[in-house]
C-alpha positions in Angstrom: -181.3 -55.6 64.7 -183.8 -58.3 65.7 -186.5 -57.6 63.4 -184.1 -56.9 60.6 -182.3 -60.8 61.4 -186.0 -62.1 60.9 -187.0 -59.9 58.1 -184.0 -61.5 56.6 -184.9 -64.9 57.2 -187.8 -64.6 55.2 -187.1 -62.6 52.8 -184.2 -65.2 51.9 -186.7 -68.3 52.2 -189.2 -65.8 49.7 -186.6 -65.6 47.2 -185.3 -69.3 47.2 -189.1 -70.3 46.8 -189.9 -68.2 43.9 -189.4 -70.1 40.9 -191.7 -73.4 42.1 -194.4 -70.9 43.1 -194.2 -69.6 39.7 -194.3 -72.7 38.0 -197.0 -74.1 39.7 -199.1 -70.9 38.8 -198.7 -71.4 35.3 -198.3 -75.8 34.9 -200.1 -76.3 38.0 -199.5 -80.1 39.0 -198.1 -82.3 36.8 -198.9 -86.1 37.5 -195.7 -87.5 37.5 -194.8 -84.4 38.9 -191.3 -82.2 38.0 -188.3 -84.6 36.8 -190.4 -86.2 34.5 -193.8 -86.9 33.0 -195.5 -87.9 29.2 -196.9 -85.8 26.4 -200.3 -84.4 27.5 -200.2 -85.4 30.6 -203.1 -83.6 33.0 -202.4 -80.6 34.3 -204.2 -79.1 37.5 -204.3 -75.7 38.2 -206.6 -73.6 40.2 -207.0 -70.0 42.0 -205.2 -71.6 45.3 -201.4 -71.4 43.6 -202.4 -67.7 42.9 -203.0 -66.9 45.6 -199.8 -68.5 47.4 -197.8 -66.9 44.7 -199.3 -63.7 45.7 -198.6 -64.3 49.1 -195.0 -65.2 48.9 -194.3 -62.4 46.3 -196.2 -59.8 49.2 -194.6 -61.1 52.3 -191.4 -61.3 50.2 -191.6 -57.6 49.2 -192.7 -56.7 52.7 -189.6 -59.0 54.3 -187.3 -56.9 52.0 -188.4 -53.9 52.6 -188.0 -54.2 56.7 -184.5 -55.8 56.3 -183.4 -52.5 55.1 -185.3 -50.3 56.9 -184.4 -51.7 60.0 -180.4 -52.7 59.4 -179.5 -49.6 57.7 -181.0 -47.8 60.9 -179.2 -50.4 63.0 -176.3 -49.3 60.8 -176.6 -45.4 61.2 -176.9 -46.1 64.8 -173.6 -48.2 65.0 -171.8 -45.6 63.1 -172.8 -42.5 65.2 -171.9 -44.2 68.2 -168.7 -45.4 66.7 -167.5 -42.1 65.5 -168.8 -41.1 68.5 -166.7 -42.7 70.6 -163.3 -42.0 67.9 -163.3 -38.3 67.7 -163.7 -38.6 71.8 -160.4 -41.2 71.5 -158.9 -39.1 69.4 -159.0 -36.3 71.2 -157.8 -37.4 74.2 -154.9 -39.0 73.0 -151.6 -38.3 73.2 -149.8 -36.4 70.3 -147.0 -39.2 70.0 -149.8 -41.7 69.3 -151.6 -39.6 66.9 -148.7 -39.4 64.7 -147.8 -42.6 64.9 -151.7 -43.3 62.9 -151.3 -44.2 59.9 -150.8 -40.7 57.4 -150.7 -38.8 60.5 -151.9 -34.9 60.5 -155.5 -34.2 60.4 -156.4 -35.2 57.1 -155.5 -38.7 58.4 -158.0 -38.6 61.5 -160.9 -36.8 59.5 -160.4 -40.0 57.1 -161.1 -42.6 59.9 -163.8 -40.8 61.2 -165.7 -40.2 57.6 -164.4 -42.8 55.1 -163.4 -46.0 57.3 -165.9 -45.9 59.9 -168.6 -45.2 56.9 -167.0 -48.4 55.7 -167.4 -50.5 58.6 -170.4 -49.5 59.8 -172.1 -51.0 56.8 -171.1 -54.6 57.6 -175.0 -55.4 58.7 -175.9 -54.8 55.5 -173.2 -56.9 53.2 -173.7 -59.7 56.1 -176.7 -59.7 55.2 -176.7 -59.9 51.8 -174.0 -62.6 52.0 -176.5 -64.6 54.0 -179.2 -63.7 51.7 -177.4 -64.8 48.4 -175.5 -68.2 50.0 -179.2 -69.2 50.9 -180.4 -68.6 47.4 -177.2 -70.5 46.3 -177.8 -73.3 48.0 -181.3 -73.8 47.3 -181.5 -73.1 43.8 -178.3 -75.2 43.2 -179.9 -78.2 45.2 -183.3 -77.8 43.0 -181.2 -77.7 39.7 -179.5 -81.0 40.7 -182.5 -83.2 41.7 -184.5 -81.8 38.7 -182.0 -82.6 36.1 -178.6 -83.7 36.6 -177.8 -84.1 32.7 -179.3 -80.5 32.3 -176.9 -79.0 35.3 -174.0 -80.4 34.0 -174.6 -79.4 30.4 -175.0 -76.0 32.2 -171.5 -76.4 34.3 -169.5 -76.4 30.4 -171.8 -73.3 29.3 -171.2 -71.5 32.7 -167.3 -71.3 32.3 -167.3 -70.2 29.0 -170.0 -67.1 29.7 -168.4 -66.0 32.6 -164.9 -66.3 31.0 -166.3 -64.0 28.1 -167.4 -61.4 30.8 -164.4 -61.9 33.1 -162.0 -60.6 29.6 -164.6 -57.7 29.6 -164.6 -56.6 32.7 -160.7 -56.6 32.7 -161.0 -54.3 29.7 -163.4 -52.3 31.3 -161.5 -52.0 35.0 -157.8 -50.8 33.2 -159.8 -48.3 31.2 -161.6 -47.1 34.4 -158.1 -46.9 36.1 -156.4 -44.4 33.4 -159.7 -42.4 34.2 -159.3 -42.2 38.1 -155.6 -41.7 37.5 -156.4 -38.5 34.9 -158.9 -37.5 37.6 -156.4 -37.6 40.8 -153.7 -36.0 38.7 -155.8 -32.6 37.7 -157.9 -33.2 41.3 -154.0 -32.9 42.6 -153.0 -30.2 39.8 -156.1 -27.8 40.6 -155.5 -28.0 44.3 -152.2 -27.4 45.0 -152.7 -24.0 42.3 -155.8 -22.6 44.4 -153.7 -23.6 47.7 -151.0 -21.4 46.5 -152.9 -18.9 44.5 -150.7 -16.3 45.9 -147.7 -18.0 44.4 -149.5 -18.3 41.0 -150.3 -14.8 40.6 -147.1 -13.4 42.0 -145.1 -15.3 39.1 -148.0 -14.6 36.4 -149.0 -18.4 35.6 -152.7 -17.7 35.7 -152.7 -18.7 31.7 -150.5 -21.6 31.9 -151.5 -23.0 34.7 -155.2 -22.7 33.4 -153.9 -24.2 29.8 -152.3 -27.1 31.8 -155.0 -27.7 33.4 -157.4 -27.6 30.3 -155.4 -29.9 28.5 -155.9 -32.7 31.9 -159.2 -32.3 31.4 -158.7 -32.6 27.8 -157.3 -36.0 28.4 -159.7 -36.8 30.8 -162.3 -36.5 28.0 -160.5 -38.9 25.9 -160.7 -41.4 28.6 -164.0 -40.8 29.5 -164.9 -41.7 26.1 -162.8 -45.0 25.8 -164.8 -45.6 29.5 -168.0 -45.2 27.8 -166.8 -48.0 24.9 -165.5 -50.3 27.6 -169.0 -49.9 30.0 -170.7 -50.5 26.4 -169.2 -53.3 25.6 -168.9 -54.9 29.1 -172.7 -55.2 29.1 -174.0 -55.4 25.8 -171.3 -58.2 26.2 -173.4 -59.5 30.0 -176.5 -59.7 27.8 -175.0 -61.5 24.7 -173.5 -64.1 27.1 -176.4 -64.4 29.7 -178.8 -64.8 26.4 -176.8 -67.0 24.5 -175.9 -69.3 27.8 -179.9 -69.4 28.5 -180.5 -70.0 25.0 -178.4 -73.2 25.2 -180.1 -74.1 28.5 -183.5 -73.9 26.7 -182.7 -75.9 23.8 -181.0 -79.2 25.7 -183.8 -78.9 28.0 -186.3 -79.0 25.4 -184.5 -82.0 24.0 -184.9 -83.8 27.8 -188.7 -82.4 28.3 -189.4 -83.9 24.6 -187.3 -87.6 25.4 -189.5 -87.5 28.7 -187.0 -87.0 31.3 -188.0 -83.6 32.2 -191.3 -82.3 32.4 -192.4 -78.6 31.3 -192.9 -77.1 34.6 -189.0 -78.9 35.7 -187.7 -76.9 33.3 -189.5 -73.6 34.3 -188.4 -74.2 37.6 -184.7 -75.0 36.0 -184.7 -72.0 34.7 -185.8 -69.9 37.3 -183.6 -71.5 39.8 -180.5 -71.5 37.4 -181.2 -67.6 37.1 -181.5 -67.0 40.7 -178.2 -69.3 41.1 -176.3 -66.8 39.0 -177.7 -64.1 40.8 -176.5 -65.6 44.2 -172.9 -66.2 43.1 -172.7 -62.8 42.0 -174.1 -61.5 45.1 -172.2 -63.8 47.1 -168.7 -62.6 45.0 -169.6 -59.1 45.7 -170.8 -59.5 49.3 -167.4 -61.1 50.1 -165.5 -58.6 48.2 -167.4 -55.5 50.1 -167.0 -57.7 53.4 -163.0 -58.0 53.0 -162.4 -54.5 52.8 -165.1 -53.7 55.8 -163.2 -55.8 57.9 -160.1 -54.4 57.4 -161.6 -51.1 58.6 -162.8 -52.8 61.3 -159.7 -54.0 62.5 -157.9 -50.2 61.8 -160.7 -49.1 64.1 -160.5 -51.8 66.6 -156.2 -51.5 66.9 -157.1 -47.7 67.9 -159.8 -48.6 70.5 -158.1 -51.0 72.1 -154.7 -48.9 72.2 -156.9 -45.9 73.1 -158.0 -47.6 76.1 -154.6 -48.7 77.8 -154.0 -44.5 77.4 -154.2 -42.7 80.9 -157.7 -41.2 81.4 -157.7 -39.2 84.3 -156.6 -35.8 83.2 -159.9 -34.6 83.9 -159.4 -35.2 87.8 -156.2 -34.3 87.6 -157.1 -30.7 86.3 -160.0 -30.4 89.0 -157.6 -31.1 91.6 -155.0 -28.9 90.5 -157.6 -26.4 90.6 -158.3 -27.3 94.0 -154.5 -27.0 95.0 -154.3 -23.4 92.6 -156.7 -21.8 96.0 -155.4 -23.3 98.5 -151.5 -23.2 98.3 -151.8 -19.5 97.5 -150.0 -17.3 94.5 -146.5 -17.6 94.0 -146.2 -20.1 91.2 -142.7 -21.4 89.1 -142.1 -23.4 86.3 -138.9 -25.6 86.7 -137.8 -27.4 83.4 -135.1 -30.4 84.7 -132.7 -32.2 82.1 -135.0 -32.6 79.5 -134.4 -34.3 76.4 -137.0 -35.4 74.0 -137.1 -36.8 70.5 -140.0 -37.8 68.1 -138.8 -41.0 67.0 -137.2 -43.8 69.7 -134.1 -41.2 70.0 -130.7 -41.7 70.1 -128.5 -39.0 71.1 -128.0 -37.7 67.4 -131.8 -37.7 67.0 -132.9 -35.6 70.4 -134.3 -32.8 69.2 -133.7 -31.7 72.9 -130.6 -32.4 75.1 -130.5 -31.9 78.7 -132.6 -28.7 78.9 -133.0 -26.9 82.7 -133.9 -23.6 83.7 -136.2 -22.5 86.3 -139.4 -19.5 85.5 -139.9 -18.0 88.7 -143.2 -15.9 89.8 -143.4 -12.9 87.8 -141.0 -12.9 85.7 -140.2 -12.3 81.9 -137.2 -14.3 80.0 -136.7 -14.6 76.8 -136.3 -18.0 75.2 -133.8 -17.3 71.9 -132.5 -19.8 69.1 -131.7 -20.6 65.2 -134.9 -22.2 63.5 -134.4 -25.5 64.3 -132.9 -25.7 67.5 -135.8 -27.0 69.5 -137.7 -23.7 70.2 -141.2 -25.0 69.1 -140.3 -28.5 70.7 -140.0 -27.1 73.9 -143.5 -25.7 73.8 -145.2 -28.3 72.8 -143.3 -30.3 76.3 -144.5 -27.0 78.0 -147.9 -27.3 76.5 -148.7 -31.1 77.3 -148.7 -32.0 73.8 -145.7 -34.5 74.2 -143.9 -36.0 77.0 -140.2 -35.7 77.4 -138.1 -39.0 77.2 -135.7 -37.8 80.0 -136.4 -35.3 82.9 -139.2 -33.6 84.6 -141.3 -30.5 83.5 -143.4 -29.6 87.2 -145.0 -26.8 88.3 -144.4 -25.2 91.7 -146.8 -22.9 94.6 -145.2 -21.5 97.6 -142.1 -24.2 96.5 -144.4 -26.8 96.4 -144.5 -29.3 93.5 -147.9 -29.3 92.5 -147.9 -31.7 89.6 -146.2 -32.4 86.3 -147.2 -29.9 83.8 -150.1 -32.5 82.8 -152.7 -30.0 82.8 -151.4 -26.8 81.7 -155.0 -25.1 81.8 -155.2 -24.5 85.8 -151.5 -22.8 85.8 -150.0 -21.9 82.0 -151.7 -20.9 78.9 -149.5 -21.6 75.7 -149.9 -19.4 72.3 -148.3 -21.8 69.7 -146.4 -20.1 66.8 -149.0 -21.5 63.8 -152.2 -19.2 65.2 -154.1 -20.6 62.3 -153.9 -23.9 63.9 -155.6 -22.6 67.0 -158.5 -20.7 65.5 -162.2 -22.0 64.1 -164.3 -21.1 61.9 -166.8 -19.5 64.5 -167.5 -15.9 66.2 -164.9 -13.9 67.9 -166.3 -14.1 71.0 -166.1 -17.9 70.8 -162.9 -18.3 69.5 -161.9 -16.4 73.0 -164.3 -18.3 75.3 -163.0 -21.9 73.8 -159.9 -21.6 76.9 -163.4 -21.0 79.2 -166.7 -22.3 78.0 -168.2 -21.1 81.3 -166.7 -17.5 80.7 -168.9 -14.7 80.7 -169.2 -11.9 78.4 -167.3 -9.4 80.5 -164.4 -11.5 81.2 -164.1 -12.5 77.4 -164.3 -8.2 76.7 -161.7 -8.0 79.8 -159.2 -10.7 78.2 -159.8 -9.0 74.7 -158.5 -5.5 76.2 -155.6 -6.8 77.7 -154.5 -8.3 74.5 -155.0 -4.8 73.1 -157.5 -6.2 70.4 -160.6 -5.6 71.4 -160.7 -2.0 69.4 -160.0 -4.0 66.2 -163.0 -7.0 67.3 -165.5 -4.0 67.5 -164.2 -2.8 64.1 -165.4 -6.0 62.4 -168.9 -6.2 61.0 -171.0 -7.6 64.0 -168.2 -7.1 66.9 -167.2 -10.5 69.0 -170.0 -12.2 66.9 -168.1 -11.7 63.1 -166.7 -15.1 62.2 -163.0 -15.2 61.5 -163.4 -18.1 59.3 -161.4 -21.6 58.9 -158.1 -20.9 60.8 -159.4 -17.3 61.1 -158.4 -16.6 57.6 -161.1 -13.6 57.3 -158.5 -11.4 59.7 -154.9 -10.8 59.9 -151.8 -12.6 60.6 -151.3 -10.1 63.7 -155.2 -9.8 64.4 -155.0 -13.6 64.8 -151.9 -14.0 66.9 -153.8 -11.7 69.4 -157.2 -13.6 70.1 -155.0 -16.2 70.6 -153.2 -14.4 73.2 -157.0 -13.0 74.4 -157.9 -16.6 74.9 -154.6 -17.3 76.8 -155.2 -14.5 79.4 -159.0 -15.7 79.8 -157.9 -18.3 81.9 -156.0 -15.8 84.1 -152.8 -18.4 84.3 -149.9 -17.8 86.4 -147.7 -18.7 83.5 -147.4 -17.3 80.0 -146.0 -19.0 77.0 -145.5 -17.0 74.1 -144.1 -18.9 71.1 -142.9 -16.4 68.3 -145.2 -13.8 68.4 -143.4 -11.1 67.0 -143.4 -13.2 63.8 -147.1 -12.5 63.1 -147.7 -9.3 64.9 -148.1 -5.9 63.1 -147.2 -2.7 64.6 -150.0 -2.5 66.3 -149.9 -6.1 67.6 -146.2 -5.2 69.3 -147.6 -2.7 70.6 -150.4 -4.7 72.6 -147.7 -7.7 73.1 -145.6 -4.8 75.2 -148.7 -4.1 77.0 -149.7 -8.4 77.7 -145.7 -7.4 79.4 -146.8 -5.2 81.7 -149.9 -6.6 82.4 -148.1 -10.1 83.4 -145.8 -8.0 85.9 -148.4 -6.2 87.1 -150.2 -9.0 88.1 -147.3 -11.4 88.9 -147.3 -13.7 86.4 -144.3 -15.5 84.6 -144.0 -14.9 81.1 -141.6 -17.6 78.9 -141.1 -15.6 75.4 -140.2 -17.1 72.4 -139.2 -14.4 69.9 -136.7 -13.5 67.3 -136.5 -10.0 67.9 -133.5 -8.3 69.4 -135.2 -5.2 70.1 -137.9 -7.3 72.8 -134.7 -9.0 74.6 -134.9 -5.4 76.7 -138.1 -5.9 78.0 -137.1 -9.2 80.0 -135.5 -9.8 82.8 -133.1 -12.7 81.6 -132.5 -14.3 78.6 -131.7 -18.3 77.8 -130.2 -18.9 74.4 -131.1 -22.6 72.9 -128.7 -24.2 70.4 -128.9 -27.5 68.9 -131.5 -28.4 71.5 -129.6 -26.9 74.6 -129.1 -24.1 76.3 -125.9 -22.7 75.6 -126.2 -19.4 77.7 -128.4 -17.4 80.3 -128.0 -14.1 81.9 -129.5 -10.5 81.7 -129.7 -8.5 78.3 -127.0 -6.3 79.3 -124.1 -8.5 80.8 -124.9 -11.0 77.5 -124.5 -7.8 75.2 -121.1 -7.1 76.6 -119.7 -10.7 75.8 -118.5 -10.6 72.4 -118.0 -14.1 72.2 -121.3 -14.5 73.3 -123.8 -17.5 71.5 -126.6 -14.5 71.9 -123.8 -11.9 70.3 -123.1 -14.6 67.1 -127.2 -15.2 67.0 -128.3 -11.9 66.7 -125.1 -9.6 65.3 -127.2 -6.7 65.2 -126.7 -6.2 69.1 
């Protein structure tokens, strides 16, 4: 940063100096030296301005090229650290904050961490440009003014008129660019939502429409790429006319002043040059500022998360080592007690709680069944049970040996959670690391060993390559059902004493039922708790009590069969069917 602040110095000071280097080269010395002078006065040029001119022009070129060598590392640098230091922000916060980001949802954090800290990060560089063009600015503008003052203001009335020519043109040429990116946004829009829902598409047979639609955007789009090319033609055919006819002007009054003796032939080189350079600054300095405005407001975007980021509670890492401590030593009988609960997304009010006043108690190794319209709260709850979000009312804690242990902060040491959207919870990477993400440290045997207690490890060593075939994005490559149960491998991996199962049925084949019964057995067998989210009636045997959420409360607990023998019951009017 150091080197590229000096480099800048002087390449700045190179620029500014250009135009009296070059006119001494070619006039030399004038005796009565720029502002003035006679016909045929004696000129004095030797091999010394050359070589000063080749010296500036060298350590100019040199000065230049180390400015951006060195700042545009500086800025890579600043950038990597800075997206650095996001994702690792972003991925500790909570989920409240994150959807309270601006856009929410993924697309919104993948466009901090790409376009706006991209964005920022190259700050240096328009700083230093902005510093570079106001010091050619306010050279050149002092030389024009002390070498002619009738000259620079005869320029001030051609000036306006120029850049009020360009200024119509580049309107015209900015709407016509605008109907393009709007043209190109609609079909970019079009196309994507088609391919998203290809399915959808081919099901209805819209292939051919859809495709004639689409032709006829792009269609349009070539009409306005052509009315683009027409504006960009006539935006700077119409820079050179104006630029040429402005320094046409410029040459003829100053020819008048160099011929009346008030200006000397070499001034009004070095007019020229300066006045050149002038324009050149103003432009950089316009663009520099424009570029710097919207940098800064990424800046500031980046800064509000940092310094919100920072006030968040960081100490779920100790928190999770000491649990871990506490998971040997208080022994093996472990509970989950839920305690008046209620929770909403937005500042709640008791006709926006999602949840109302939820308790029930999950003792050691046993099964119940969480049941519930969509839209009761079912999902909610999981996410509370997961860590994702923290209730508004009441306590989620986790006991051992009827000892509270903590507050469900770090699920990882005592629950595992398989969320209902098991494309959310998959990567585009192996099998065998899809499992392992619960346990990085896991080895192979254990990942195998979690894998056959989801009942899916004869499907992995189907695939081509075994645990190391990659699922793909979301694991799109496999099934809905095939999914649902590495997810539920990667649960057991961690060997938890809880088990949250959010609508698994919903994605599980035959097959995958079948290996759900058998993650059943296995949890009683080794005394875990199991907390079942499910829709099907025919599962409701296999637990040991049932709870029955509606409109984000529970409405009714007991055993399968007492529940099936009430009539009236909220689990009778759910599921009919019983």
């Amino acid at each position: 940063m150091v080197l590229g602040s000096i480099s800048l110095i002087i390449s700045s000071l190179s620029n500014a100096l250009l135009p009296r280097y070059l006119a001494n080269l070619y006039f030399g010395k004038d005796e009565k030296g720029d502002s003035g002078g006679k016909k045929g006065s004696k000129v004095v040029s030797n091999d010394f301005d050359l070589k000063k001119l080749f010296l500036l022009v060298i350590t100019g070129g040199m000065a230049s090229f180390l400015r951006t060598t060195f700042l545009t590392k500086a800025e890579a640098r600043v950038i990597a650290r800075v997206r650095r230091r996001l994702f690792e922000q972003l991925l500790h916060a909570p989920m409240e904050y994150l959807d309270s980001l601006s856009g929410g949802g993924p697309s919104s954090c993948n466009n901090m961490l790409v376009e706006e800290t991209a964005n920022m990060g190259k700050i240096c560089m328009t700083i230093s440009s902005l510093v570079r063009s106001t010091v050619s600015c306010v050279y050149n503008a002092y030389s024009v003014v002390t070498l002619s003052p009738r000259l620079c203001g005869y320029s001030l009335i051609v000036a306006p008129v120029s850049a009020a020519g360009i200024g119509i043109l580049l309107k015209f040429k900015e709407k016509a660019r605008a109907r393009q990116r709007g043209m190109i946004a609609s079909a970019a829009a079009f196309a994507e939502e088609r391919l998203s829902n290809i399915s959808a598409v081919k099901m209805n047979g819209r292939e051919f429409d859809d495709s004639n639609a689409y032709g006829s955007m792009q269609d349009n789009a070539a009409e306005l790429d052509t009315q683009v090319a027409i504006a960009d033609g006539l935006f700077f055919g119409g820079i050179f006319w104006m630029t040429s006819a402005s320094l046409a002007a410029i040459i003829w009054k100053g020819r008048t002043e160099v011929a009346e003796g008030r200006l000397s032939s070499k001034g009004l080189t070095r007019f020229i040059g300066s006045t050149f350079l002038l324009g050149l600054g103003i432009s950089g300095v316009g663009q520099s500022r424009s570029k710097l405005e919207s940098q800064l407001v990424s800046a500031e975007r980046l800064y509000k998360i940092f310094s919100s980021s920072s006030k968040l509670d960081t100490g779920s890492a100790n928190t999770k080592e000491k649990d871990q401590e506490i998971l040997v030593k208080w022994g093996q009988e472990t509970a989950l007690k839920v305690e008046d609960i209620s929770f909403s997304y937005g500042n709640g009010t008791n006709e926006t709680f999602v949840l109302k006043d939820v308790s029930f108690e999950l003792p050691p190794g046993k099964i119940v069944a969480l049941v519930g319209k969509n839209g009761s709260g079912k999902s909610t709850l999981v996410s509370l049970l997961a860590g994702l979000y923290e209730p508004k009312q009441g306590n989620i804690s986790i006991t051992m040996d009827g000892k509270c242990i903590n507050s469900c902060d770090m699920n990882n040491a005592y629950m595992s959670v398989v969320q209902q959207e098991a494309t959310a919870s998959l990567f585009g990477m192996s099998v065998m690391e899809n499992i392992r993400y619960s346990k990085p440290d896991a080895t192979e045997e254990e990942v195998r060993a979690a894998a056959r207690a989801a009942n899916c490890e004869l499907f992995i060593e189907g695939l081509d390559g075994g645990y190391s075939y990659n699922i793909g994005r979301g694991g799109c490559r496999i099934s809905g059902g095939q999914r649902q149960r590495i997810c539920l491998a990667r649960a057991l991996l961690t060997d938890p004493k809880i088990l949250v199962l959010d609508e698994p049925a919903s994605q599980l084949d035959s097959e995958g039922g079948d290996a759900f019964e058998d993650a059943v057995v296995a949890c009683r067998e080794s005394n875990k708790s199991l907390l079942w989210i499910t829709h099907k009636p025919a599962s409701l045997k296999l637990v040991d009590s049932i709870l029955v959420l509606e409109d984000g409360r529970i409405v009714e607990s007991g055993d399968f069969s007492t529940l099936r023998k009430k009539k009236d019951s909220a689990l009778s009017r759910l599921m009919p069917a019983l």
